[in-house]
TIPADREN-505392 format. One record per residue (C-alpha): x, y, z; residue in one letter; residue number from 0. Coordinates in steps of 0.25 Angstrom, whole numbers, padded with zeros to 4 digits. Layout:
BEGIN
<rec <X; Y; Z>; 'A'; NUM>
...
END
This chain:
BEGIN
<rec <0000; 0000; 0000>; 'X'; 0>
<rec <0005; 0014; -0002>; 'X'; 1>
<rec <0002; 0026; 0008>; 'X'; 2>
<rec <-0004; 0039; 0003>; 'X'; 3>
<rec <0001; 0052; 0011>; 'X'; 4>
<rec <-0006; 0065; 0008>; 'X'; 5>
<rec <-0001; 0076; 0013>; 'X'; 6>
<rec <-0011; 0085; 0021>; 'X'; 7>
<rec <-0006; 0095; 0029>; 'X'; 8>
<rec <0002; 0108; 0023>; 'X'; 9>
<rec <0016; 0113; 0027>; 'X'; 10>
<rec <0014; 0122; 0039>; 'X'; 11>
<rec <0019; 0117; 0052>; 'X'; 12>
<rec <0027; 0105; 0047>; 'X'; 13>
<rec <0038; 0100; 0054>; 'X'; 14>
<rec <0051; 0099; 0044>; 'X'; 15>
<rec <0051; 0084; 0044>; 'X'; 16>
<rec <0038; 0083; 0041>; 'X'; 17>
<rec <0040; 0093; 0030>; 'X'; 18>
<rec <0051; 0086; 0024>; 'X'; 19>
<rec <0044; 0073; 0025>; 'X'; 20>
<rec <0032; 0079; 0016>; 'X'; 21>
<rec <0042; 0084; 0006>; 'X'; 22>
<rec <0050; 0070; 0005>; 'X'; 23>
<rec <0035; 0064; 0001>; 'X'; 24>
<rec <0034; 0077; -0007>; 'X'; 25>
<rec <0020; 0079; -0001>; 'X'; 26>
<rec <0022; 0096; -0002>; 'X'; 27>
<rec <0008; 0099; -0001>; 'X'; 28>
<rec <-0005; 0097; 0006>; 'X'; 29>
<rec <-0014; 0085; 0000>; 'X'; 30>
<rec <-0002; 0080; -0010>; 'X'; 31>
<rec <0000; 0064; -0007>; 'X'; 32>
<rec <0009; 0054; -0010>; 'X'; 33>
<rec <0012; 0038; -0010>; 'X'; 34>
<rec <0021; 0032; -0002>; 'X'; 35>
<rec <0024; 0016; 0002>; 'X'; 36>
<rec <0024; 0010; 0013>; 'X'; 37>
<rec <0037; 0011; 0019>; 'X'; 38>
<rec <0043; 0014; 0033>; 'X'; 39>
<rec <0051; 0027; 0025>; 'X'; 40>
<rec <0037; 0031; 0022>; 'X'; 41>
<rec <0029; 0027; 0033>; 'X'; 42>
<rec <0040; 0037; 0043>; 'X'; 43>
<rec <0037; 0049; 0033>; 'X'; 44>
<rec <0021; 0047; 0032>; 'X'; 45>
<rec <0022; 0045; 0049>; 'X'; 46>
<rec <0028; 0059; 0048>; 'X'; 47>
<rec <0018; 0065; 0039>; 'X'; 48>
<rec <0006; 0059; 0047>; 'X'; 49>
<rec <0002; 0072; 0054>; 'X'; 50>
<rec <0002; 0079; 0040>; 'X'; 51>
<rec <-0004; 0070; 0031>; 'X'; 52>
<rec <-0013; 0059; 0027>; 'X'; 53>
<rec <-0007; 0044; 0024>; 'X'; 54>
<rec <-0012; 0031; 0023>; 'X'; 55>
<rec <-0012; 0018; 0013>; 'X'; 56>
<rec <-0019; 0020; -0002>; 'X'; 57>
<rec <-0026; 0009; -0008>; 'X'; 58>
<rec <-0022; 0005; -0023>; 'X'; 59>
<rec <-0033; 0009; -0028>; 'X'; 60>
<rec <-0035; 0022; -0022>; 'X'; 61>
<rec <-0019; 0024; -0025>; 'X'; 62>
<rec <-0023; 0021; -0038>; 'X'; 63>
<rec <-0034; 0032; -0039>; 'X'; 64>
<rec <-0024; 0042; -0032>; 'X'; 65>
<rec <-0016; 0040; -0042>; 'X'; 66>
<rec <-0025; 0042; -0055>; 'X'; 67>
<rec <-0030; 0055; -0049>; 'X'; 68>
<rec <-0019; 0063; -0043>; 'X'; 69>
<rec <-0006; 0056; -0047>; 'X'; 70>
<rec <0001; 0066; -0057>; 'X'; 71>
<rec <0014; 0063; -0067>; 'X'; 72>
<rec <0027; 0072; -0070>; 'X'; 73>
<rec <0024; 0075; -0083>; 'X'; 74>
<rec <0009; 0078; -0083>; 'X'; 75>
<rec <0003; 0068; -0090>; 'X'; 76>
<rec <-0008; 0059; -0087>; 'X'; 77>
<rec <-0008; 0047; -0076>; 'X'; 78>
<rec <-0010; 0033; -0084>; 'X'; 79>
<rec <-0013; 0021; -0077>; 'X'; 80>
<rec <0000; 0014; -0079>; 'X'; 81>
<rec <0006; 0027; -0072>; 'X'; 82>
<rec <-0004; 0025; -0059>; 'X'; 83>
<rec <0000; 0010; -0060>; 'X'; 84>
<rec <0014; 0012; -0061>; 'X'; 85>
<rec <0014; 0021; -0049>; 'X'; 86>
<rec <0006; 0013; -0042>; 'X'; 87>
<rec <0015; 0000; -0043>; 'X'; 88>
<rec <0025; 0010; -0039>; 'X'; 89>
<rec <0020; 0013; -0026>; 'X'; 90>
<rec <0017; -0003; -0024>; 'X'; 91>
<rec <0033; -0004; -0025>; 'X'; 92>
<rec <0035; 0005; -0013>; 'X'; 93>
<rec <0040; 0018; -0021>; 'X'; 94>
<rec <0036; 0030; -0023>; 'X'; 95>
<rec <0027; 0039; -0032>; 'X'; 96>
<rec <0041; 0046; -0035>; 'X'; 97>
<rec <0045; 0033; -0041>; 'X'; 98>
<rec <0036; 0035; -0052>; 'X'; 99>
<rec <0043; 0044; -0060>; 'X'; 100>
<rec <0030; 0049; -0070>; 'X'; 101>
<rec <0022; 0054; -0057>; 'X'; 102>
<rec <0023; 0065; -0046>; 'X'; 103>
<rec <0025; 0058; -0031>; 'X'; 104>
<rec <0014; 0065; -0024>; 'X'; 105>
<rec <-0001; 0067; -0028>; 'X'; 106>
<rec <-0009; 0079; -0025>; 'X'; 107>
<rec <-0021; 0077; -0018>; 'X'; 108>
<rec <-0032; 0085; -0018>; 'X'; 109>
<rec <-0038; 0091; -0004>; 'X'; 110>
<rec <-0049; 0081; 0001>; 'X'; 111>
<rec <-0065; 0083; -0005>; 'X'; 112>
<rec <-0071; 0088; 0007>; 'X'; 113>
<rec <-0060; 0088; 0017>; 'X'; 114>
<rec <-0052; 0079; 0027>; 'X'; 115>
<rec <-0062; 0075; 0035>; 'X'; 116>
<rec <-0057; 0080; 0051>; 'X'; 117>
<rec <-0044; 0089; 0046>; 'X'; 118>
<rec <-0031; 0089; 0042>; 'X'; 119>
<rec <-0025; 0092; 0057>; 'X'; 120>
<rec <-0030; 0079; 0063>; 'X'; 121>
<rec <-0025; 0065; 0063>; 'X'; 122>
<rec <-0034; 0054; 0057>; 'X'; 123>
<rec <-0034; 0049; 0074>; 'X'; 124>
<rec <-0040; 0065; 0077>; 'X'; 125>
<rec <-0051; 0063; 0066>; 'X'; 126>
<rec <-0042; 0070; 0055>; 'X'; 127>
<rec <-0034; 0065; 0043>; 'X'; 128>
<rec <-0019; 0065; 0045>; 'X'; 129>
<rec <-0013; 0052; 0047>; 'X'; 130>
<rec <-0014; 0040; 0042>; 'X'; 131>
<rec <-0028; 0035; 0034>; 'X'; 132>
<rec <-0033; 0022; 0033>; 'X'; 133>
<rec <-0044; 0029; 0022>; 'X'; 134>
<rec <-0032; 0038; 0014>; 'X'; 135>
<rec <-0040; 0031; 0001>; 'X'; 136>
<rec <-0052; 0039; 0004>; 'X'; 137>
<rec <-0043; 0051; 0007>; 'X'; 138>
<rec <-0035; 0051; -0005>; 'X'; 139>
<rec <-0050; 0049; -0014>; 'X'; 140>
<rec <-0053; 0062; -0006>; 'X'; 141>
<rec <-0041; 0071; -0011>; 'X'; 142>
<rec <-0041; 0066; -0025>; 'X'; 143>
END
């Protein structure tokens, strides 16, 4: 399974790890979201981000809807399905979107339709969202 992290929370009040680690995943901006593998390398950074962003395990075939939505190539030109496969088995092997040369690392999310439900200053425990999501599927269908 692959682990989706979207980034939720902007730049003010950051502590200078916790910037750095949001630059190493290249997640800049609120609501931008990328794929990572399982891995303990991985699982330290997103334990990091927790109180800053969203995470949890994607399904394949919500993977595969994120993907034909927001998923954009280098130079411009139109997402085929052998691309969304490739990148797909890709992210299978444990690497990462960077691997795939022909496609950008993160994805771009929009900002939920009608909110996050409880705010973005709350854990998932306090009735917020931050944190870990059994349900990022129905999340990620949200900010599509």
């Amino acid at each position: 399974m692959t682990n989706l992290l979207i980034r939720i929370r902007g730049t003010v009040g950051l502590t200078k790890e916790v910037k750095d680690t949001f630059l190493m995943l290249r997640l800049i901006r609120s609501h931008w979201a990328t794929l990572l593998p399982e891995s303990p390398v991985y699982d330290g950074m997103i334990k990091k981000l927790k109180d800053f962003s969203i995470f949890g395990k994607i399904s394949d075939k919500m993977l595969e809807e994120l993907l034909e939505k927001r998923l954009k190539t280098k130079n411009n030109k139109p997402v085929t399905k052998e691309l969304i496969k490739k990148v797909m088995d890709t992210l299978k092997s444990g690497k990462l979107l960077k691997d795939v040369e022909e496609v950008h690392p993160i994805l771009r999310l929009a900002p939920p339709v009608k909110g996050f439900k409880g705010g973005v200053k709350k854990t998932v425990k306090q009735g917020g969202v931050l944190g870990k999501h059994e349900s990022i599927d129905m999340i990620a269908k949200k900010m599509m």
